[in-house]
Every structure is written in C-alpha cells, then in structure tokens.
Backbone atoms as SQL, in Angstrom:
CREATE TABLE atoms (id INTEGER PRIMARY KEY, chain TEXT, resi INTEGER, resn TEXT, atom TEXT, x REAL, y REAL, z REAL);
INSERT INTO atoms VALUES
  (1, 'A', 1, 'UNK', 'N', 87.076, 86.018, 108.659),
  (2, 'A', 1, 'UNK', 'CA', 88.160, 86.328, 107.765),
  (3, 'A', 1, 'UNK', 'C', 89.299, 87.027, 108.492),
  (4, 'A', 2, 'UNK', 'N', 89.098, 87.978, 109.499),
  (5, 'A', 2, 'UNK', 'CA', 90.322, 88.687, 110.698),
  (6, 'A', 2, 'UNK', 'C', 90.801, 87.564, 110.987),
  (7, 'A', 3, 'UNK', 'N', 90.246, 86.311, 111.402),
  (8, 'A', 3, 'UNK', 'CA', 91.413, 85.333, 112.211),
  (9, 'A', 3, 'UNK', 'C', 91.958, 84.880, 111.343),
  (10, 'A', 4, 'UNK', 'N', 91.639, 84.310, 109.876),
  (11, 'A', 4, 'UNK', 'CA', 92.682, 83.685, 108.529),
  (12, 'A', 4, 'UNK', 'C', 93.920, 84.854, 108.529),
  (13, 'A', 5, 'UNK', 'N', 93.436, 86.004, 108.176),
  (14, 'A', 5, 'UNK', 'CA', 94.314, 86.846, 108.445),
  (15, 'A', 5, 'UNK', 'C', 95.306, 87.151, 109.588),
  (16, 'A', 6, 'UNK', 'N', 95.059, 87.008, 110.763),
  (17, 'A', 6, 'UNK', 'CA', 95.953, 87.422, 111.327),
  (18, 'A', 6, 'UNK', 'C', 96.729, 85.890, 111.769),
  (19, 'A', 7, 'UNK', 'N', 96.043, 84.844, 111.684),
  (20, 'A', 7, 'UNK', 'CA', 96.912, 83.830, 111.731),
  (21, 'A', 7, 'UNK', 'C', 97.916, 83.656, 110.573),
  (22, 'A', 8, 'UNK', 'N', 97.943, 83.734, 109.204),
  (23, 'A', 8, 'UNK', 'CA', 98.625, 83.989, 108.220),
  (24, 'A', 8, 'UNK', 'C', 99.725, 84.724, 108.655),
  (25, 'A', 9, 'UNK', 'N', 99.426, 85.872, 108.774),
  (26, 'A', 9, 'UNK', 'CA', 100.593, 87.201, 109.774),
  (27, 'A', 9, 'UNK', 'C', 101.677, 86.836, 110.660),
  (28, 'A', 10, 'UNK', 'N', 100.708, 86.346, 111.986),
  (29, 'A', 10, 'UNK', 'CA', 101.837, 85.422, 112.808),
  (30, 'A', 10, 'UNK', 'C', 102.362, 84.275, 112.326),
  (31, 'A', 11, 'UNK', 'N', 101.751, 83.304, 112.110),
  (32, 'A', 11, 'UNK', 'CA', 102.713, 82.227, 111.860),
  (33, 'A', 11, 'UNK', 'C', 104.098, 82.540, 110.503),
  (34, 'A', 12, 'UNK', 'N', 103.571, 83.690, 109.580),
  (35, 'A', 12, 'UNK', 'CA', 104.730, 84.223, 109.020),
  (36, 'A', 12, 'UNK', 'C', 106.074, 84.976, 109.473),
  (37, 'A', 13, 'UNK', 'N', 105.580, 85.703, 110.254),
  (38, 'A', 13, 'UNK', 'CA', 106.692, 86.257, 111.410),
  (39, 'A', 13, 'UNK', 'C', 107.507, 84.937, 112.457),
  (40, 'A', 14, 'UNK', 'N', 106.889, 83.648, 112.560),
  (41, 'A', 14, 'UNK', 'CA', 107.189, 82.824, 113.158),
  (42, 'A', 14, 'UNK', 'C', 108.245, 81.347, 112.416),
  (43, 'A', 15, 'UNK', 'N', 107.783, 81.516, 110.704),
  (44, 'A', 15, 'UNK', 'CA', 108.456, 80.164, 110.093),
  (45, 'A', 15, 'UNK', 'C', 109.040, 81.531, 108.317),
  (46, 'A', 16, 'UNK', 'N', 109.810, 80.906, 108.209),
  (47, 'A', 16, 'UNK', 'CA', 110.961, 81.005, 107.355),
  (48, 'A', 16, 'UNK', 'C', 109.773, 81.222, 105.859),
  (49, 'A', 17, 'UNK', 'N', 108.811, 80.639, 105.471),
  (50, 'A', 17, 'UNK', 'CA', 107.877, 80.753, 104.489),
  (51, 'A', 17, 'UNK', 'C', 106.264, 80.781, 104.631),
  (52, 'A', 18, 'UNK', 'N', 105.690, 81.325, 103.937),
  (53, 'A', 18, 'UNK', 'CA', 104.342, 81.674, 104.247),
  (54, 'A', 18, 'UNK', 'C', 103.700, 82.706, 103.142),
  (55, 'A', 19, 'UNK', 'N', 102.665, 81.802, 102.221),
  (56, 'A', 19, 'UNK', 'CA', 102.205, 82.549, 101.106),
  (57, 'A', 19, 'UNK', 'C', 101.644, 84.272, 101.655),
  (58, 'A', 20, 'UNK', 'N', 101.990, 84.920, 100.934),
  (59, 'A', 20, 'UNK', 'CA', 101.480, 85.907, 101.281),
  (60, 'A', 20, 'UNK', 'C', 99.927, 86.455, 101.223),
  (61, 'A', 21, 'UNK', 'N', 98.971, 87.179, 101.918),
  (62, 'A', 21, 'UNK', 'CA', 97.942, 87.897, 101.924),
  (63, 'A', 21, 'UNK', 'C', 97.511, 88.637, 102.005),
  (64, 'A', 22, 'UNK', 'N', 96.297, 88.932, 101.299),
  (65, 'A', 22, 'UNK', 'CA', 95.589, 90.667, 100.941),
  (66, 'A', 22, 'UNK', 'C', 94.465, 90.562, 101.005),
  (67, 'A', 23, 'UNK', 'N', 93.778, 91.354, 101.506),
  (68, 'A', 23, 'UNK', 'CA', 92.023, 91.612, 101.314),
  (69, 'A', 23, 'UNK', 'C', 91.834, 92.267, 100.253),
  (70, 'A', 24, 'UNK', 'N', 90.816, 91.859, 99.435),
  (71, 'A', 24, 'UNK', 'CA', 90.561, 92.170, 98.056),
  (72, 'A', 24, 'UNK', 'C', 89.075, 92.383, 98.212),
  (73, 'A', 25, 'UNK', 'N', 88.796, 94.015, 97.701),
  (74, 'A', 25, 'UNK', 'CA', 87.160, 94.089, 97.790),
  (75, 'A', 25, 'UNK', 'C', 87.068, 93.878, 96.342),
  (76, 'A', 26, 'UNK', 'N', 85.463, 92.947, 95.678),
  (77, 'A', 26, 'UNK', 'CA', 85.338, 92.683, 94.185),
  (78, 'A', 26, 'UNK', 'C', 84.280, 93.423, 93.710),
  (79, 'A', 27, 'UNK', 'N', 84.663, 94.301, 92.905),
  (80, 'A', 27, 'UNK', 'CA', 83.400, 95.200, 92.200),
  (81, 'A', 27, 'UNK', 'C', 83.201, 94.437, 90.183),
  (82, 'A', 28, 'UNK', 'N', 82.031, 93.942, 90.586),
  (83, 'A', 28, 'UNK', 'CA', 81.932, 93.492, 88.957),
  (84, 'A', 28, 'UNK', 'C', 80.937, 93.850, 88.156),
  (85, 'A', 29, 'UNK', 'N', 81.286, 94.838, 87.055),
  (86, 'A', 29, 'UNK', 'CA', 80.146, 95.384, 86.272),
  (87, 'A', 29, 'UNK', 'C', 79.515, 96.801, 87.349),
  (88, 'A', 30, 'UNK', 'N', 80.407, 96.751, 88.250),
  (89, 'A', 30, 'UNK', 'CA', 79.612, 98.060, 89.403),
  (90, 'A', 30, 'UNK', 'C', 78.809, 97.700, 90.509),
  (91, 'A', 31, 'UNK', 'N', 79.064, 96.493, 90.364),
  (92, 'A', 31, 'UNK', 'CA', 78.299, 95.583, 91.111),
  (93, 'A', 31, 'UNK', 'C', 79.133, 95.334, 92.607),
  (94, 'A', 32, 'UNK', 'N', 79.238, 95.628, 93.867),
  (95, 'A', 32, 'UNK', 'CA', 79.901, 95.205, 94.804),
  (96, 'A', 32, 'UNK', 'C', 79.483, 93.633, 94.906),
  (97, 'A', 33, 'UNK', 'N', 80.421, 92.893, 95.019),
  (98, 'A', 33, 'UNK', 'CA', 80.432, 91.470, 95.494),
  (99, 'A', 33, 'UNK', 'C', 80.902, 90.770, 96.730),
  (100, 'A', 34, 'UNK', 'N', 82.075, 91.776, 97.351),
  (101, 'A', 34, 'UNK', 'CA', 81.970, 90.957, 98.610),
  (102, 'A', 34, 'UNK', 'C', 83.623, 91.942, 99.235),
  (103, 'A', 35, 'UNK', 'N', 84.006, 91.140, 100.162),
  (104, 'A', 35, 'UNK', 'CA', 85.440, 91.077, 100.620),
  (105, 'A', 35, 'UNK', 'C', 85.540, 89.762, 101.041),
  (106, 'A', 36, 'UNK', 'N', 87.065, 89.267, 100.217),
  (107, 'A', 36, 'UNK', 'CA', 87.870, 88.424, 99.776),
  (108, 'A', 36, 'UNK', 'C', 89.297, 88.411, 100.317),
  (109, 'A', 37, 'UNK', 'N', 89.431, 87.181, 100.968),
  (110, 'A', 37, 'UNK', 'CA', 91.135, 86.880, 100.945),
  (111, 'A', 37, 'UNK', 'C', 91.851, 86.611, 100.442),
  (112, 'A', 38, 'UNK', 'N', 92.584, 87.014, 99.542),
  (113, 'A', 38, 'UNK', 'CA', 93.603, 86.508, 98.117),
  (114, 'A', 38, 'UNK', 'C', 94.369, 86.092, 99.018),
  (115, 'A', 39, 'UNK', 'N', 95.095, 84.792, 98.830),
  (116, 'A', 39, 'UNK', 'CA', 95.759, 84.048, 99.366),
  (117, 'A', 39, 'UNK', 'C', 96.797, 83.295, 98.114),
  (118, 'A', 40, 'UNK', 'N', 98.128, 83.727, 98.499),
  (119, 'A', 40, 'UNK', 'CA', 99.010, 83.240, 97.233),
  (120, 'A', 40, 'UNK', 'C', 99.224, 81.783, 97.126),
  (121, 'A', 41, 'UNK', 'N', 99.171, 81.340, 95.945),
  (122, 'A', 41, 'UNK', 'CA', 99.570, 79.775, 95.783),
  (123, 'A', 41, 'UNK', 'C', 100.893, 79.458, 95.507),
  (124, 'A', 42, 'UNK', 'N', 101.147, 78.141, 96.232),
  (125, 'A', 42, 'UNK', 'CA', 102.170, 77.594, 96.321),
  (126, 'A', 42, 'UNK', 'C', 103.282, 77.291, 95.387),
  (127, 'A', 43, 'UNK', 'N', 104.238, 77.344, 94.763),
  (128, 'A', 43, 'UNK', 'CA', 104.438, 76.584, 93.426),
  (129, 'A', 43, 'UNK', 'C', 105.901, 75.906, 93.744),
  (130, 'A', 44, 'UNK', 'N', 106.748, 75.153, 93.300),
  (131, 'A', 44, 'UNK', 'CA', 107.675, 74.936, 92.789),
  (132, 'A', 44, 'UNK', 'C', 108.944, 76.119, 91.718),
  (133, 'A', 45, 'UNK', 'N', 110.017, 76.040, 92.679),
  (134, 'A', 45, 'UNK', 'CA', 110.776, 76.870, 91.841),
  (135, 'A', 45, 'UNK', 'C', 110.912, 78.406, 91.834),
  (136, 'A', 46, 'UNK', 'N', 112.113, 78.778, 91.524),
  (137, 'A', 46, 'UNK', 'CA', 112.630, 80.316, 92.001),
  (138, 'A', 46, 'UNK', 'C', 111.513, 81.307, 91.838),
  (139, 'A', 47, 'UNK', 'N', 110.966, 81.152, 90.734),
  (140, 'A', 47, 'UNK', 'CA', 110.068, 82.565, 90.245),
  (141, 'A', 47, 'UNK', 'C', 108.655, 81.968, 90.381),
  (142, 'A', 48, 'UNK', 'N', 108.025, 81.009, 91.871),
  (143, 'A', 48, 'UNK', 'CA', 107.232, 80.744, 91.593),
  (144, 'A', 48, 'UNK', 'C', 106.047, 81.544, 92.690),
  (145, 'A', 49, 'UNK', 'N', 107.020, 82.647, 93.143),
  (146, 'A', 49, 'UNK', 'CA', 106.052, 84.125, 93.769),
  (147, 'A', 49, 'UNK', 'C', 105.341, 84.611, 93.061),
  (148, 'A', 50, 'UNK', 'N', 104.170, 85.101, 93.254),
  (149, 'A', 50, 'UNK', 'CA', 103.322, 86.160, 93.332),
  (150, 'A', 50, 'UNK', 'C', 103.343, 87.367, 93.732),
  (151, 'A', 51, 'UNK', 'N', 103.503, 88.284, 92.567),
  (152, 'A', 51, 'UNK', 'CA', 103.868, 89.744, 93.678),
  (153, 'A', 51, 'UNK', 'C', 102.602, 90.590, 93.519),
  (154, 'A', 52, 'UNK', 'N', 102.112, 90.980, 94.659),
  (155, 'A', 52, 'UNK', 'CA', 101.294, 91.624, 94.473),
  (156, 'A', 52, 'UNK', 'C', 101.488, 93.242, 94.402),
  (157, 'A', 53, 'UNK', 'N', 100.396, 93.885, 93.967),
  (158, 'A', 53, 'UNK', 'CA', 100.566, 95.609, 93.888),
  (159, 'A', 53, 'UNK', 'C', 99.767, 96.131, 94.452),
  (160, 'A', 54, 'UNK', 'N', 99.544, 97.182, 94.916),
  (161, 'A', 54, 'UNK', 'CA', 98.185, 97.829, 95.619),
  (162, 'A', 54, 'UNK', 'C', 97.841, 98.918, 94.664),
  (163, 'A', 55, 'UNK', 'N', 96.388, 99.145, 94.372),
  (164, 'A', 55, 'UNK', 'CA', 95.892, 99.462, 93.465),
  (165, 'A', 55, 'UNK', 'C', 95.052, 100.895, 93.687),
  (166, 'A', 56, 'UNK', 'N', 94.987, 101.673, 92.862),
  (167, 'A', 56, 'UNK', 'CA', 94.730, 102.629, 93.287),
  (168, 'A', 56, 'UNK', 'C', 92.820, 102.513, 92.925),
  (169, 'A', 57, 'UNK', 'N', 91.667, 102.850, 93.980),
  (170, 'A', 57, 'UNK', 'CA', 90.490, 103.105, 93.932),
  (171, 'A', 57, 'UNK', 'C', 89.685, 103.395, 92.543),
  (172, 'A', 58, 'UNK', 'N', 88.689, 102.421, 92.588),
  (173, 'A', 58, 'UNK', 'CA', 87.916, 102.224, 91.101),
  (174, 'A', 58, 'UNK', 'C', 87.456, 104.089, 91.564),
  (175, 'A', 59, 'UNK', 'N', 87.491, 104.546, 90.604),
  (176, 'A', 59, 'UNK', 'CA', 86.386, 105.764, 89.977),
  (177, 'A', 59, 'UNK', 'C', 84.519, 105.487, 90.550);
C-alpha cells in the first residue's frame, strides 16, 4: 500500500491531474478492520471533486 501511495504522490506532482489520496483506518462496531486507501473517483464536470476532511480520533 506505501508504493500505491507514494506513486499517486509523484506522478501528481508530475501531471496537471490526479485523484487524490488518504489512508483510512476502519473501525466497525469497535471492531478494527484494517488500513485502507481511499482513492477519489473520477467524474465528469466542475463539482465532480471529492473533498476530503481529516477527522478527529474515535473515543
């Protein structure tokens, strides 16, 4: 998952567009499930970003 990531990184610093990415740890029901690459999807059209937020630590 470091190399998706850091290839994502560079080739963004390198071309004009490039969905953006985040590591996402998934807690469900309290349950740890993993670490995850959220990876934004593509769309058509002005408002068709994804903005992400950073979140402040489950309790």
């Amino acid at each position: 998952m470091i190399r998706n990531y850091l290839f994502y990184n560079l080739a963004g610093e390198m071309m004009d567009y490039l969905p953006n990415v985040r590591y996402c740890e998934v807690v469900l029901n309290g349950e740890y499930r993993g670490l995850y690459l959220m990876i934004e999807s593509i769309t058509n059209g002005e408002d068709g970003r994804l903005y992400l937020k950073k979140v402040s630590k489950i309790p």
